[in-house]
C-alpha positions as CSV (number, residue, x, y, z in Angstrom):
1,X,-136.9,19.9,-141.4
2,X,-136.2,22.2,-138.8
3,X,-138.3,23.6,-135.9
4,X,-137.3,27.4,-133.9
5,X,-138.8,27.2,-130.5
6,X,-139.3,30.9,-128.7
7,X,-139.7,31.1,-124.6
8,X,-139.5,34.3,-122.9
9,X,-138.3,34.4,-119.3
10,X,-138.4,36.8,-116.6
11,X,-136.5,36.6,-113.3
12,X,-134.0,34.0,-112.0
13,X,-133.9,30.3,-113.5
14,X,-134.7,27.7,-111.0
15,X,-132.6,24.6,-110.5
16,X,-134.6,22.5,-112.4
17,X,-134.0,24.0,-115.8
18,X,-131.0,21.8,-116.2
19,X,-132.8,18.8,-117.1
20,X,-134.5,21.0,-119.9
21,X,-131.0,22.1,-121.3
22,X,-129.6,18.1,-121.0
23,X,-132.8,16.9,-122.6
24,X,-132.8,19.3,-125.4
25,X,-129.2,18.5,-126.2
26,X,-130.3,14.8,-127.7
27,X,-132.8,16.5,-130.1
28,X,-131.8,17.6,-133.6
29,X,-134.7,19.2,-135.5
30,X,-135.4,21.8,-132.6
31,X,-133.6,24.7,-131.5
32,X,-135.0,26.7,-128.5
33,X,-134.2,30.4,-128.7
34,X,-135.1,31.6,-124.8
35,X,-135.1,35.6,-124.0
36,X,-134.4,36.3,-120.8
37,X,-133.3,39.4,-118.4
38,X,-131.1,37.2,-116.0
39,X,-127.2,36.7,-116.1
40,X,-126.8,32.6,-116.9
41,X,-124.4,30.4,-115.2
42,X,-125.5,27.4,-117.1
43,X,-124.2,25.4,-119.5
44,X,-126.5,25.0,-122.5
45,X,-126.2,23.0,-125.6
46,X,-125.7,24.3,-129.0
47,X,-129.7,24.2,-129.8
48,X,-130.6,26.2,-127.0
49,X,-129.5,30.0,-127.3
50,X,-130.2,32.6,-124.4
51,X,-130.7,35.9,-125.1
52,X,-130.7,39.1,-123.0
53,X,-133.9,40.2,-123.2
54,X,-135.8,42.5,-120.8
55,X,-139.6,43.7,-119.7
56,X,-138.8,46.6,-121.2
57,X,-137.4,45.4,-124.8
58,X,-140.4,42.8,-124.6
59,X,-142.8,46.0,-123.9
60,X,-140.8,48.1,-126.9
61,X,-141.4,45.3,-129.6
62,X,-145.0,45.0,-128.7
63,X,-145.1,48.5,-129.6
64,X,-143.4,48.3,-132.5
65,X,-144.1,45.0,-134.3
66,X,-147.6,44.5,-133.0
67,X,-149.0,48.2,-133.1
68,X,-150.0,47.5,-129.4
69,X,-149.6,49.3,-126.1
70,X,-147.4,47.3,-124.1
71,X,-147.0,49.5,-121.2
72,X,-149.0,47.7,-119.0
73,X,-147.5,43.9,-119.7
74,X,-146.1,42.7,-117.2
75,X,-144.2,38.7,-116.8
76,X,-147.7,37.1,-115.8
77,X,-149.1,38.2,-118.9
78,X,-146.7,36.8,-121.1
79,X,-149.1,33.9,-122.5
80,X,-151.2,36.0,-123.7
81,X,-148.5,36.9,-126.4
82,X,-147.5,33.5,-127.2
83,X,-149.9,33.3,-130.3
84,X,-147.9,36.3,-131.2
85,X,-144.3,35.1,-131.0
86,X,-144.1,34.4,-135.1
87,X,-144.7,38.2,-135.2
88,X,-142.7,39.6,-132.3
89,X,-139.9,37.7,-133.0
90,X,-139.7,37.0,-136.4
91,X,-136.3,38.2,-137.2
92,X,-135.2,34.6,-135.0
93,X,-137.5,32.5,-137.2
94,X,-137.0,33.1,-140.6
95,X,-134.7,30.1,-141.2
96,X,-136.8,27.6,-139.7
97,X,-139.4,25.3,-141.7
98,X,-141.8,25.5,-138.3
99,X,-141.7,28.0,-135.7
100,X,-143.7,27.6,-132.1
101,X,-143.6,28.2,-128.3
102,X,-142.8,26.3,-125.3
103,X,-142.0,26.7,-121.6
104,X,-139.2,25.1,-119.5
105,X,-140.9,22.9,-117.3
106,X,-140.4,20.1,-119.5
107,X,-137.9,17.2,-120.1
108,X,-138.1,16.0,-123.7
109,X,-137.7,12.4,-124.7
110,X,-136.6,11.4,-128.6
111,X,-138.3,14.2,-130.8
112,X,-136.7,13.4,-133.8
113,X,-137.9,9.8,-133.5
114,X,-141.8,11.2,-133.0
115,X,-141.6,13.5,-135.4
116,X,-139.4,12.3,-138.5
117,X,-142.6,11.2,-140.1
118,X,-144.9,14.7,-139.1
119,X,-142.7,17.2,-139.7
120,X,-143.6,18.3,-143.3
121,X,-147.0,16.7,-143.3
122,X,-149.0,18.8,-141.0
123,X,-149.4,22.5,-140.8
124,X,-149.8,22.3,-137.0
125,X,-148.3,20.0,-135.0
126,X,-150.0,20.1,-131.3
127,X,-149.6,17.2,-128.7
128,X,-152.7,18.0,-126.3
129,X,-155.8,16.6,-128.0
130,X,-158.2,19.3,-128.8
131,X,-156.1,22.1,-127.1
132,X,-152.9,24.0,-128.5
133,X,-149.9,22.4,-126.7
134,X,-148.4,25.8,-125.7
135,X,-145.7,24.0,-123.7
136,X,-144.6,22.5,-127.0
137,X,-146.6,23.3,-130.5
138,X,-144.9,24.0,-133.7
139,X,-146.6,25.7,-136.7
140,X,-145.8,26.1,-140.3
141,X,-143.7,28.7,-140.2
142,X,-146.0,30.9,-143.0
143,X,-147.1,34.4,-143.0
144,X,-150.3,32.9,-142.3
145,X,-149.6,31.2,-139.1
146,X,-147.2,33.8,-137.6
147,X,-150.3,36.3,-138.0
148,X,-153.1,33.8,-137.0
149,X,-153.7,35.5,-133.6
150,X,-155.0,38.7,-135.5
151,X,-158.1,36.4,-136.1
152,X,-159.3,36.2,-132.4
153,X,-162.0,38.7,-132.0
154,X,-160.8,42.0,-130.3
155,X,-156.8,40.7,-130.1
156,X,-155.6,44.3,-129.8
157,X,-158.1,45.0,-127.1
158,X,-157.0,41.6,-124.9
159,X,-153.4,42.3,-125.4
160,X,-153.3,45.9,-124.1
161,X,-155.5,44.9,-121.1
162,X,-154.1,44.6,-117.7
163,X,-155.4,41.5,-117.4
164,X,-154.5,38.0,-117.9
165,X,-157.0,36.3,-120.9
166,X,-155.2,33.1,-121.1
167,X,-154.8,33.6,-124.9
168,X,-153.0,30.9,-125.6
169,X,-155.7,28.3,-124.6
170,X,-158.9,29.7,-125.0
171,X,-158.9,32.5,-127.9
172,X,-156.4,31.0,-130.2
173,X,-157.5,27.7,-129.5
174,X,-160.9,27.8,-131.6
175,X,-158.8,30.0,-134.4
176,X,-156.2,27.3,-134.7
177,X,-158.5,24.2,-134.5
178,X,-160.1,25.9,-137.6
179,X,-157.4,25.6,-139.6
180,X,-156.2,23.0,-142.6
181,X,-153.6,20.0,-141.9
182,X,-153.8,20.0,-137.5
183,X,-152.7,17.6,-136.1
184,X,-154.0,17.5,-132.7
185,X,-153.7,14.3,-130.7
186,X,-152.8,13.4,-127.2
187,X,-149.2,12.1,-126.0
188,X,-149.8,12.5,-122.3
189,X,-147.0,14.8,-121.4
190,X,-148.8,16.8,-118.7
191,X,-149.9,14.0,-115.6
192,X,-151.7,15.1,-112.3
193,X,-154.8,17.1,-114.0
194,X,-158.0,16.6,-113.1
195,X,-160.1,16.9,-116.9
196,X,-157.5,14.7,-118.4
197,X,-157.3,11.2,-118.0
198,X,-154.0,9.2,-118.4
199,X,-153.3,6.5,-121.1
200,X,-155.6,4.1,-119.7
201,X,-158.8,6.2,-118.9
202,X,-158.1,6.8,-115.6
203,X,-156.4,9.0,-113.0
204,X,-153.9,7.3,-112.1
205,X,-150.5,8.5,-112.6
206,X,-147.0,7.8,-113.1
207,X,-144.8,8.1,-110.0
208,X,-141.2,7.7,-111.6
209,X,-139.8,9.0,-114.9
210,X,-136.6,8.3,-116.3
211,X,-134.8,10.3,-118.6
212,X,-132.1,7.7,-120.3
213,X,-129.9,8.8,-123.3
214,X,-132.5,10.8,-124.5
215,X,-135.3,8.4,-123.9
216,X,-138.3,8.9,-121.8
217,X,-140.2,6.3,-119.5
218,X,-141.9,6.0,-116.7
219,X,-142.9,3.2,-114.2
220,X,-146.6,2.9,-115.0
221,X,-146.6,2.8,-118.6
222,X,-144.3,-0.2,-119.2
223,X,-143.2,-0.9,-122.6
224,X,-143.7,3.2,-123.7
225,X,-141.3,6.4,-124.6
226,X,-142.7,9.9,-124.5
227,X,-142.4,12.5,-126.6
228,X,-141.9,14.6,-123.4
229,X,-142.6,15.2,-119.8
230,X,-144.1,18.4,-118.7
231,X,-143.8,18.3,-114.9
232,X,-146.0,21.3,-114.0
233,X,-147.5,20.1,-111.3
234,X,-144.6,18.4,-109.8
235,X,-142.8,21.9,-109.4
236,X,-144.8,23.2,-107.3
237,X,-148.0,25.4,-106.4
238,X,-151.7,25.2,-106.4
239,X,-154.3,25.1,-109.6
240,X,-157.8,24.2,-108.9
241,X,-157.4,21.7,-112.3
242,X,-154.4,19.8,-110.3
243,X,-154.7,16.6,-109.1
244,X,-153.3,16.8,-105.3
245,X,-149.8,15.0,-104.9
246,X,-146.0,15.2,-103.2
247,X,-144.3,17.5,-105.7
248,X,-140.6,20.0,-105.0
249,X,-141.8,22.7,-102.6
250,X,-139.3,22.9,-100.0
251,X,-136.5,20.6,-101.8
252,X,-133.2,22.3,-102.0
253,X,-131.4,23.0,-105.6
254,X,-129.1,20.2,-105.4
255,X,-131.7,17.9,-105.3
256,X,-133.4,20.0,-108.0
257,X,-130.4,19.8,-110.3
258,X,-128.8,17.5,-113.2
259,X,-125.0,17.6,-114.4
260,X,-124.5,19.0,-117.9
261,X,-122.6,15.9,-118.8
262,X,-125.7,13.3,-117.1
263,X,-126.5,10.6,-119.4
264,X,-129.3,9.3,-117.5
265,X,-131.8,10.4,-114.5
266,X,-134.8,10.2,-112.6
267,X,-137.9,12.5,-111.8
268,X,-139.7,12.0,-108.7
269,X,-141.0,14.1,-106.0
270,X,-137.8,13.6,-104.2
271,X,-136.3,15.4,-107.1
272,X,-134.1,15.0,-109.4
273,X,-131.1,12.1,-109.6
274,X,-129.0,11.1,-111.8
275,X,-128.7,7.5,-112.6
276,X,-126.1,4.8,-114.3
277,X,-127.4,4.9,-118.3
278,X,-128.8,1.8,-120.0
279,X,-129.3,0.5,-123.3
280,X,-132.1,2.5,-125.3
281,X,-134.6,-0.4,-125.9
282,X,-137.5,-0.4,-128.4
283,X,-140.3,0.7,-127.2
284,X,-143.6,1.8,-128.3
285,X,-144.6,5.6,-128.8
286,X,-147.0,7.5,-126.1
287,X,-150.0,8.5,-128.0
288,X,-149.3,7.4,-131.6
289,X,-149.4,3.3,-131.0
290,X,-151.6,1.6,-129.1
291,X,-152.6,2.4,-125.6
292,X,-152.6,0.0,-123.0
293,X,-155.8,-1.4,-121.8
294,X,-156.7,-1.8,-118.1
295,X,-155.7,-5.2,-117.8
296,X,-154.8,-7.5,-114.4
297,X,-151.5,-6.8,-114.4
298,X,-151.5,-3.4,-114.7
299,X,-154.0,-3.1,-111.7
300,X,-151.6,-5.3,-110.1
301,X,-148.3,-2.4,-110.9
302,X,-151.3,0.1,-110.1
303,X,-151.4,-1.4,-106.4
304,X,-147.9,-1.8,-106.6
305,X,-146.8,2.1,-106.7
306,X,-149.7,2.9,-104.4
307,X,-152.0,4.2,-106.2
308,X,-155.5,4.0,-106.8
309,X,-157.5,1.6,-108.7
């Protein structure tokens, strides 16, 4: 089964997209359509497709697939229409089994391997715990689904408004929780929050990731591969739900940056490096089999990387 991924993205890419394209190159049941308004000097892989796209084609479809005003959307708005994407851009979907939404802040580790046994099972398919997944959630792609948003209360209203509802998590949250066949647990992709706690119930967090022929680790949680890495606080800025810690602000785009060809690298605060590739070991699976408990020897590697107990 096969998955169709929109992102829509206004303005200049940063460096760091690069180790989005190379991670989505090692996945197979996922192709990432992204409509942007930028020229592209990248080099994606075959499942990633840009698309010219700008504020003001984004503003016409909203017009005329939604029934909306979309004169006064503008780029900060956009997750407000993500519930909507199955509608708005339909005409990109219709040869997928599951359709969805995601951003590019986010290295992906071996999908196919965590989700050959889902796909086809489960109606919705969202890897926060309780909370759409709107940096990666895939749907049924079914009438149904693709017009789900037209179930929050006073949708036309919110989407015509000038301001930003947060849509995405808080509206379409309780109407997709409602439905049949969710699955809804939590992988840990997003670190450095302050209502989430990591793997082992507490706050600390991984300080190294390594990206390695499509498989993702980190030093804390030895022994484990996730499904995917969404660094949004390491890029940068301010939330008051981050937990404070040394992320990219200031680092220059070489150090933010990742060869096409890389077969292996790291994610740090120092950026991004590539590294020499190793052999892709078996490992367990962040969030489906069992989480480590907060033994002595992982306080021991806690006190090791610094951080606290």
């Amino acid at each position: 089964m096969k998955a169709g991924i929109i992102i829509v993205w206004f303005g200049p890419f940063p460096p760091w997209v690069s180790a989005f394209l190379v991670s989505c190159a090692q996945v197979k049941c996922v192709d990432w359509h992204i409509f942007h308004d930028q020229p592209v000097e990248l080099n994606p892989p075959k499942n990633v497709i840009f698309r010219l796209f700008s504020l003001d084609d984004f503003r016409f479809r909203i017009k005329e697939s939604l029934g909306v005003n979309g004169s006064l959307v503008e780029p900060y708005k956009l997750t407000d229409f993500k519930p909507s994407y199955g509608v708005l851009f339909e005409d990109y979907i219709r040869q997928y089994d599951y359709f969805g939404w995601g951003d590019i802040d986010v290295v992906f580790g071996r999908v196919d391997h965590f989700l050959d046994a889902s796909l086809g099972r489960w109606n919705v398919l969202s890897f926060s715990e309780g909370i759409p997944s709107n940096h990666f959630l895939l749907l049924r792609n079914t009438i149904q689904n693709r017009t789900l948003f037209q179930k929050i209360e006073g949708y036309r209203h919110l989407l015509q408004s000038a301001e930003h509802h947060a849509m995405d998590d808080v509206a379409f949250n309780r109407v997709l929780m409602s439905q049949p066949k969710v699955w809804s647990k939590e992988l840990y992709a997003t670190p450095h929050v302050n209502w989430r706690t990591w793997m082992d119930g507490t706050f600390n967090f991984p300080t190294k990731w390594k990206w390695n022929k499509g498989q993702l680790t980190n030093n804390l949680d030895v022994g484990y591969e996730f499904l995917y890495f969404h660094f949004m606080v390491l890029k940068g800025g301010y939330r008051d739900y981050y937990v404070r810690t040394r992320n990219w602000e200031g680092l220059s785009a070489p150090r933010l940056t990742v060869d096409a060809a890389t077969e292996a690298f790291s994610i740090t605060p120092r950026g991004l490096q590539s590294m020499v590739p190793a052999r892709v070991s078996k490992l367990l699976r962040a969030g489906i089999d069992p989480a480590p408990y907060y033994s002595l020897r992982r306080r021991i590697r806690i006190k090791k990387l610094g951080l606290g107990l």
